[in-house]
C-alpha positions as CSV (number, residue, x, y, z in Angstrom):
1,X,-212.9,232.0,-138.9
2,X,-209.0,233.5,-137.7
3,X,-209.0,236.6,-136.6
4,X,-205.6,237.7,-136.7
5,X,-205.1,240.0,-134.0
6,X,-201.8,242.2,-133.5
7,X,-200.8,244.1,-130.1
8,X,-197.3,245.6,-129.8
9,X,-197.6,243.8,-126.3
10,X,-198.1,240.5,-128.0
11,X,-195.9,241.0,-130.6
12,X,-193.0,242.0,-128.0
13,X,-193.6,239.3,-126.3
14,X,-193.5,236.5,-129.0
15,X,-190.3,238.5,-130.4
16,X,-188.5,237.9,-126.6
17,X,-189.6,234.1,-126.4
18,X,-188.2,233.5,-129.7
19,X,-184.9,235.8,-128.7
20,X,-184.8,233.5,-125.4
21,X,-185.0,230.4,-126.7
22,X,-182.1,230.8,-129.5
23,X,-179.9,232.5,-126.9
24,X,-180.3,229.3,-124.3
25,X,-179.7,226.7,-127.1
26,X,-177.0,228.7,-128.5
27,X,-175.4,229.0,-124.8
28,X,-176.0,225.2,-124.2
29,X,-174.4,224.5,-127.3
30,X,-171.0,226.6,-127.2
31,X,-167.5,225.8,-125.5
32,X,-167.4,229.3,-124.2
33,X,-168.3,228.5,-120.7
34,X,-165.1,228.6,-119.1
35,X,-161.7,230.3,-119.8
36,X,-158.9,228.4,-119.6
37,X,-155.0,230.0,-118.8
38,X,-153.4,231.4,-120.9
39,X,-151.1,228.8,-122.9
40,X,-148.4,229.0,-125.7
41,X,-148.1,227.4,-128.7
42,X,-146.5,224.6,-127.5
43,X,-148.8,223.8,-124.2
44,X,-147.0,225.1,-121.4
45,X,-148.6,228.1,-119.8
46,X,-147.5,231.6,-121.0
47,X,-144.6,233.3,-119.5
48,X,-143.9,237.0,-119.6
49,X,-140.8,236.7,-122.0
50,X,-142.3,234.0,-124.2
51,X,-142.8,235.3,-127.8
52,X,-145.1,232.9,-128.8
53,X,-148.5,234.2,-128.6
54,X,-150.6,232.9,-126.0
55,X,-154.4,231.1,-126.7
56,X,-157.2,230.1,-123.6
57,X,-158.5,227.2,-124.2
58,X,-162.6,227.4,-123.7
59,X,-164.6,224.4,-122.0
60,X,-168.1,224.0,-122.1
61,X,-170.5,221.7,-120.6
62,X,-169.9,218.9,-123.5
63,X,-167.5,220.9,-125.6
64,X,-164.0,222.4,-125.9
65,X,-161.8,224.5,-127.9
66,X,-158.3,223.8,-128.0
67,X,-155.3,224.8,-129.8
68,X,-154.7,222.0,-132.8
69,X,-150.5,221.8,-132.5
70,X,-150.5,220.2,-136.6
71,X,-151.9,223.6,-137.4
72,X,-150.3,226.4,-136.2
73,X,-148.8,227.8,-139.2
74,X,-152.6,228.5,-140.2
75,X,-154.7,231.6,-139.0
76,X,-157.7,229.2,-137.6
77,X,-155.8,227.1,-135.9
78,X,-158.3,226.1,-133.2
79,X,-160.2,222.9,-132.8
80,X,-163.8,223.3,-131.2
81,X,-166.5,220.2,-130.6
82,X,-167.6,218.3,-128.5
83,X,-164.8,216.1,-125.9
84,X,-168.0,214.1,-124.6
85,X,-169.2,211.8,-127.6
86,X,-171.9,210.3,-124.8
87,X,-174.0,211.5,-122.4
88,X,-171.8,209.0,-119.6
89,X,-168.3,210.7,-120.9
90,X,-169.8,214.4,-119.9
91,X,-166.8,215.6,-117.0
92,X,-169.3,215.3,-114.0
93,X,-172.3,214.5,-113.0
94,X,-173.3,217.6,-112.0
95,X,-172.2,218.8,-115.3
96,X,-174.8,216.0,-116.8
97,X,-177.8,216.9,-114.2
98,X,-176.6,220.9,-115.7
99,X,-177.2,219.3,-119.1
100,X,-180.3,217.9,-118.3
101,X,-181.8,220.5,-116.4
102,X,-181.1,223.0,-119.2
103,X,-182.1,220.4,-122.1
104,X,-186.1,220.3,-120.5
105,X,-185.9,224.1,-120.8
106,X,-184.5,225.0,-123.8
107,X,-187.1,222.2,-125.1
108,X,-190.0,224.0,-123.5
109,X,-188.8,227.4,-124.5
110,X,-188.6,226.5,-128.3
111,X,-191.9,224.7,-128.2
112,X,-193.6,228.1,-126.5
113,X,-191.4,230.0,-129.6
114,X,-192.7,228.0,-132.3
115,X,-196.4,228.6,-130.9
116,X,-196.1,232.1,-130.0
117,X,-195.8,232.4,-133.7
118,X,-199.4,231.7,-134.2
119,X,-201.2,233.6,-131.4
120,X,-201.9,236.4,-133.5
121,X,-204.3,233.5,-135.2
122,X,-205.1,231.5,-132.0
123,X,-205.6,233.0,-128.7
124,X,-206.8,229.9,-127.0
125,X,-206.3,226.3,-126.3
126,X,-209.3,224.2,-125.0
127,X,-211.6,227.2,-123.9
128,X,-207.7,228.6,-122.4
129,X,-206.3,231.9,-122.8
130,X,-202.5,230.3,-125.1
131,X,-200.7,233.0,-123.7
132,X,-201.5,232.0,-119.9
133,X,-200.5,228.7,-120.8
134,X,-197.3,230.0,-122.5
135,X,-196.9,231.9,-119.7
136,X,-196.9,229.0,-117.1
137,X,-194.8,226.7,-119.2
138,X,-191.9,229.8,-119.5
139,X,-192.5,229.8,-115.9
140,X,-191.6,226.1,-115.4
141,X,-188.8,226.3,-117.9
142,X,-187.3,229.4,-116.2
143,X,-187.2,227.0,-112.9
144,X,-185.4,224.3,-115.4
145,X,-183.0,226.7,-116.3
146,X,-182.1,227.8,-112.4
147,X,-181.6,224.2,-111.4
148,X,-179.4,223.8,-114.2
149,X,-176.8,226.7,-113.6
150,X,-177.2,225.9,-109.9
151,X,-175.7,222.5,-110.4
152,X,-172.9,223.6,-112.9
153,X,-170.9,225.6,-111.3
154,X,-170.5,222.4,-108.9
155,X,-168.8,220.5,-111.4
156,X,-166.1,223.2,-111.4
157,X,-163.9,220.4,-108.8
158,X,-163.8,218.0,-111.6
159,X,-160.7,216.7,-113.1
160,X,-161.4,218.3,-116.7
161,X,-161.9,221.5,-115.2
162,X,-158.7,221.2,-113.2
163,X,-156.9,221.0,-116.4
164,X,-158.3,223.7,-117.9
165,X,-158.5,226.2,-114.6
166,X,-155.7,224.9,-112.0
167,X,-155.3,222.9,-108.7
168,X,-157.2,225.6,-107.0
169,X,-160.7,224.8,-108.9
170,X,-163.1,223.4,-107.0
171,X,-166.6,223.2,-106.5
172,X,-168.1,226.9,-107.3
173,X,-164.7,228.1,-107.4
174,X,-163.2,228.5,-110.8
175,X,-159.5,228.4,-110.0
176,X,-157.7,230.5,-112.8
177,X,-160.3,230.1,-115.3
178,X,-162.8,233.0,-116.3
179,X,-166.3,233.0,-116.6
180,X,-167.3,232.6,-120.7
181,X,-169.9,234.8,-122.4
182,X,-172.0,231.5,-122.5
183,X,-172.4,231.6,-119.3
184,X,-173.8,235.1,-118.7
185,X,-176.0,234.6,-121.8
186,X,-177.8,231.6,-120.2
187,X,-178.1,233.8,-117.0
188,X,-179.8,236.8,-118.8
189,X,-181.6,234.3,-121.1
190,X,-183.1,232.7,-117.5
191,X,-184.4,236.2,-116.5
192,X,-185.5,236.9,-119.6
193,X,-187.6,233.8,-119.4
194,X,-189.1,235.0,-116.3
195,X,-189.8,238.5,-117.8
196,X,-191.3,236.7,-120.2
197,X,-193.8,234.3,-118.4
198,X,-195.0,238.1,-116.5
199,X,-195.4,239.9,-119.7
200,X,-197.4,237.1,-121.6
201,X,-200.6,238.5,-118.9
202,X,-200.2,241.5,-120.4
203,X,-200.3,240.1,-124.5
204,X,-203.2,238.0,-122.7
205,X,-204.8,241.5,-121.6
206,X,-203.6,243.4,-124.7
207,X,-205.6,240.9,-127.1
208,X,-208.8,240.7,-125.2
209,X,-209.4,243.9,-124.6
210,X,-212.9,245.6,-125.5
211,X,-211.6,247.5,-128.0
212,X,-210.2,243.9,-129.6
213,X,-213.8,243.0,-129.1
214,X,-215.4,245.8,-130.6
215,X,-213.4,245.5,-133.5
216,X,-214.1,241.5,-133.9
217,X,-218.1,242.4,-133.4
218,X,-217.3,244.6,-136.4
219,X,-216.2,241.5,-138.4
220,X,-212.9,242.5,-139.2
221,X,-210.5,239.8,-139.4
222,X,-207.2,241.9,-139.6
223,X,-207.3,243.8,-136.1
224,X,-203.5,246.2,-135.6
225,X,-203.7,247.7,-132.3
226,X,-200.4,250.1,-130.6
């Protein structure tokens, strides 16, 4: 028989996994990763007299927004999507080892999401406790993610990102370009994944604790503990 059991420990921690994992994909996803300079209307970079008003073009790992020239008489006049249609055409191959790196984590932090969902039915997996094994496997995505934003900042010498951020961009230098929100979210979603791999010991602890015990000795199969 379940016995569902609820712990603000366990519930705070299957709230952050879930909160990590849409904040990684969404990162991963967006062109928000760099900041191009500022341009005008029609291309040429901004000057300080010109009265058009200026855009920055964003870059991702696989994506890009740009300003779309046919449509500038419109309010959305920007053109966002992917400018890699296969894995090969991706800037640089650090940029694709980024992509990879950051794929296997955002995998295995969606696949501990969707499970964390039913520990307050399940607390273990072949005689193991599932948030220890949660744990280890936000663990190992955390060290995904790392690898992955260790090698991207690498690709920063490739040609696409020179004409987005300048002949001064080069490897872990950004030439003119700014870092992107993306960016920072996939660097707080990393610690985050580390803060949570620590905190599922204490859902672990939270959920077998003797007064959990007591209560499932009682046979109560609805147990709500603070």
């Amino acid at each position: 028989m379940c016995h569902v059991i609820v712990t603000c420990r366990s519930m705070l921690w299957t709230l952050l996994s879930i909160v990590v994992a849409f904040a990684e994909l969404i990162a991963f996803m967006s062109a928000d990763w760099l900041i191009g300079k500022a341009k005008s209307h029609g291309g040429a970079e901004a000057a300080g007299g010109d009265p058009a008003e200026p855009y920055h073009p964003t870059l991702g790992i696989y994506a890009r927004c740009i300003r779309n020239p046919g449509l500038q008489h419109l309010q959305r006049d920007t053109l966002c999507g992917p400018y890699a249609e296969s894995f090969g055409e991706i800037a640089s191959g650090f940029w694709q080892a980024t992509a990879i790196f950051l794929t296997v984590g955002i995998f295995i932090l969606c696949m501990v999401a969707l499970v964390s969902v039913f520990t307050m039915c399940v607390q273990s997996i072949m005689k193991k406790s599932i948030f220890n094994v949660c744990g280890l496997l936000q663990g190992i995505a955390g060290l995904f993610l790392i690898l992955g934003l260790i090698f991207y900042p690498a690709g920063w010498g490739c040609q696409k990102a020179i004409d987005y951020c300048g002949h001064y961009a080069s490897a872990y230098r950004p030439g003119d370009c700014a870092l992107g929100w993306a960016f920072y979210t996939a660097i707080g979603g990393t610690v985050l994944t580390f803060i949570c791999a620590v905190f599922s010991a204490q859902a672990e602890i939270a959920t077998s604790s003797d007064k959990v015990q007591e209560e499932i000795e009682e046979g109560k199969n609805l147990i709500c503990l603070l």
